[in-house]
C-alpha positions in Angstrom: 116.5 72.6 102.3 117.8 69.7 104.3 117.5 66.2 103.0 118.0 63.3 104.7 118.2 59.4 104.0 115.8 58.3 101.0 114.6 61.8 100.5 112.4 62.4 103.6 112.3 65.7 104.9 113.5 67.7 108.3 111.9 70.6 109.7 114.2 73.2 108.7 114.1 75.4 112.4 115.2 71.5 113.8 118.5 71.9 111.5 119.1 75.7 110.3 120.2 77.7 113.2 118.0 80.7 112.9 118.6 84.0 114.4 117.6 85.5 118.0 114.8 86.6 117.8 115.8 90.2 119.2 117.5 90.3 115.9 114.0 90.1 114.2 112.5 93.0 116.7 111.4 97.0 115.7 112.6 99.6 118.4 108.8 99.6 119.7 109.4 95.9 120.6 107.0 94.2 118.0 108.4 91.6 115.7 109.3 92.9 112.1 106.7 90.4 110.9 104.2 93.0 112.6 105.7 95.8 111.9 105.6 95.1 108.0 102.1 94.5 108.5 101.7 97.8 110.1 103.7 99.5 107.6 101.8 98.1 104.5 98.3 99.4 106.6 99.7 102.7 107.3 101.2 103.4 103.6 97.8 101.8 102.1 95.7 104.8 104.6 98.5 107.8 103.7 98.4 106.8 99.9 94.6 106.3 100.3 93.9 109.8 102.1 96.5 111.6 99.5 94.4 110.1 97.1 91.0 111.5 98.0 92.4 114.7 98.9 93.4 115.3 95.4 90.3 113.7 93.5 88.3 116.4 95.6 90.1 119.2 94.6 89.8 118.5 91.4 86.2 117.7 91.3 85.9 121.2 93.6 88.0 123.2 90.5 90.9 124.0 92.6 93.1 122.9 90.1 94.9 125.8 89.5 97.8 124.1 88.2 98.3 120.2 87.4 100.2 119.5 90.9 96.8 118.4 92.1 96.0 115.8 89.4 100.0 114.5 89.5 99.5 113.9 93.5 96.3 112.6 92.8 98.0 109.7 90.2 101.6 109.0 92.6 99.5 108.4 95.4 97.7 106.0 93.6 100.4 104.3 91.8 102.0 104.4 95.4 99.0 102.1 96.7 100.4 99.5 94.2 103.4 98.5 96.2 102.1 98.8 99.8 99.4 96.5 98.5 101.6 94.0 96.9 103.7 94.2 100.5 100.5 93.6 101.9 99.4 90.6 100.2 103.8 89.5 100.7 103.0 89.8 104.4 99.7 87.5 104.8 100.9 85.0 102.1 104.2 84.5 103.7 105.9 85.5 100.1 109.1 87.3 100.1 109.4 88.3 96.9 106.1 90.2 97.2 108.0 92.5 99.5 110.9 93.6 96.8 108.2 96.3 95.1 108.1 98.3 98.0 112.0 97.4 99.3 112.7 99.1 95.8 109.9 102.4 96.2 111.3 102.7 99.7 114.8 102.9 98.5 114.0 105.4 95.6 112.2 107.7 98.4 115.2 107.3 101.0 117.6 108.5 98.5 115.2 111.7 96.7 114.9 111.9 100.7 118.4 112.1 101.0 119.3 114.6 97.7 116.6 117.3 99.6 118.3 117.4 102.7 121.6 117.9 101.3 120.1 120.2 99.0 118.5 121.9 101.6 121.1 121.6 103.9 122.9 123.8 101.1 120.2 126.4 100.9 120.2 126.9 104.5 123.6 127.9 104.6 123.5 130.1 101.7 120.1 131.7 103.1 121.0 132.4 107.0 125.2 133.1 105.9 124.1 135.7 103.0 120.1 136.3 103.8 120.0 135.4 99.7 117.3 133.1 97.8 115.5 132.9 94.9 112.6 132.0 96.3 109.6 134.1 95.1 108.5 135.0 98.9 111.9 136.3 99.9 113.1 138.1 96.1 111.4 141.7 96.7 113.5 141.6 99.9 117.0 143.0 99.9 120.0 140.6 100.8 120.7 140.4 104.1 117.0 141.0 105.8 116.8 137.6 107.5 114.5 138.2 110.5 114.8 136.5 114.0 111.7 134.1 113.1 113.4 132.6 109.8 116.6 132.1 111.5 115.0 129.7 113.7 112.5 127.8 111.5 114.6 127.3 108.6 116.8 124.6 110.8 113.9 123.7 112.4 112.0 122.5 108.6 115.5 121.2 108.4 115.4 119.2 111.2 112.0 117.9 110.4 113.3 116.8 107.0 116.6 115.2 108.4 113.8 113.1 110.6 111.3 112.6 108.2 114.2 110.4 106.4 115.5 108.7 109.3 111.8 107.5 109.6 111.7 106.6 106.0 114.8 104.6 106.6 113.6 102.9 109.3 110.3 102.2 107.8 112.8 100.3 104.9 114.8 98.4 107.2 112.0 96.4 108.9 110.6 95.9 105.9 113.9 94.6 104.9 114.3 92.8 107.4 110.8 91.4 107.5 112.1 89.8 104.1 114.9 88.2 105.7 112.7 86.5 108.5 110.2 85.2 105.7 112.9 83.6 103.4 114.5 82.1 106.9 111.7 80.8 108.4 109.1 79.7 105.0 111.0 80.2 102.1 112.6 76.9 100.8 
C-alpha cells in the first residue's frame, strides 16, 4: 500500500498501474471475476449431482462393489473447495481461492498422467490389436475391428479436451486470484 505525508492514505487504482482489463477477460468475454463465480456454481452442481447419484445407488443396493460409496465421499469432499472458492469470490478473499487453485492442479496433472497413459495404450492397441482389458482378452491379437479403430482416438480426443477444459477452468481461477489481490488485497 501507498502512504503518503502523515500517514493518510491513496486509493491504490489512483497510484498502482493495474492491468488492461482484456488481460482479466475469459475467451467467452466475461471478466475472470465472473467466470470464477461461474466456475465455483458449476463445480458446486457437478459435485452436488455426483453426490446424489451415488447416495441413490447405494440406498437402491446397487452397490455391487465399493466404487459407488468412494464416488459418493470424493464428490463430497470435492464440494469443500468449490465452496470455499465460492465464499473467496463473494468476500473478495484471495486466499479462499488457493483450495481449489491446488484441487484443480492435482486434477490437471492425474488429467495429464491418463492421456499419456492412454495415449500409450492406444498405440499399443491399434499397432498390435493387444490389451489386457477384460472385454478384448478372449479375442485373439490382432482382431481390431473398423469401429474400435475410430473410437479409441476419438475417447482419446475427448480426454485430450476434457484436460484442456480443466486447465482452462484453472487459469481463470488463477487469474481471478490475481485480479482480487490487485484490486482489494492490501
Amino acid at each position: 500500500m501507498f502512504r503518503v505525508g502523515s500517514g493518510s492514505r491513496i486509493k491504490e487504482t489512483e497510484l498502482r498501474v493495474l492491468r488492461d482489463d482484456d488481460y482479466y477477460k475469459c475467451l467467452c468475454g466475461t471478466h475472470v471475476h465472473v467466470g470464477t463465480f461461474f466456475f465455483a456454481i458449476i463445480s458446486i452442481l457437478h459435485c452436488t449431482v455426483w453426490a446424489v447419484v451415488g447416495i441413490g445407488a447405494t440406498i437402491d443396493g446397487n452397490d455391487d462393489n465399493e466404487s459407488i460409496f468412494i464416488l459418493t465421499i470424493l464428490s463430497t469432499l470435492a464440494m469443500v473447495p468449490s465452496g470455499i472458492l465460492l465464499a473467496g469470490n463473494r468476500l473478495k478473499k484471495p486466499s479462499f481461492y488457493l483450495p481449489y487453485i491446488v484441487c484443480m492442479l492435482s486434477v490437471v496433472l492425474l488429467m495429464i498422467i491418463m492421456c499419456i497413459a492412454s495415449l500409450v495404450w492406444m498405440i499399443g492397441f491399434l499397432a498390435f490389436g493387444y490389451t489386457q482389458l477384460p472385454t478384448f482378452m478372449d479375442r485373439k491379437q490382432g482382431e481390431v475391428t473398423k469401429r474400435e479403430k475410430l473410437l479409441v482416438p476419438l475417447y482419446w480426443l475427448g480426454l485430450c479436451f476434457l484436460t484442456y477444459v480443466y486447465f482452462y477452468v484453472l487459469q481463470v481461477v488463477r487469474k481471478g486470484k490475481k485480479w482480487l489481490k490487485e484490486r482489494y488485497d492490501d
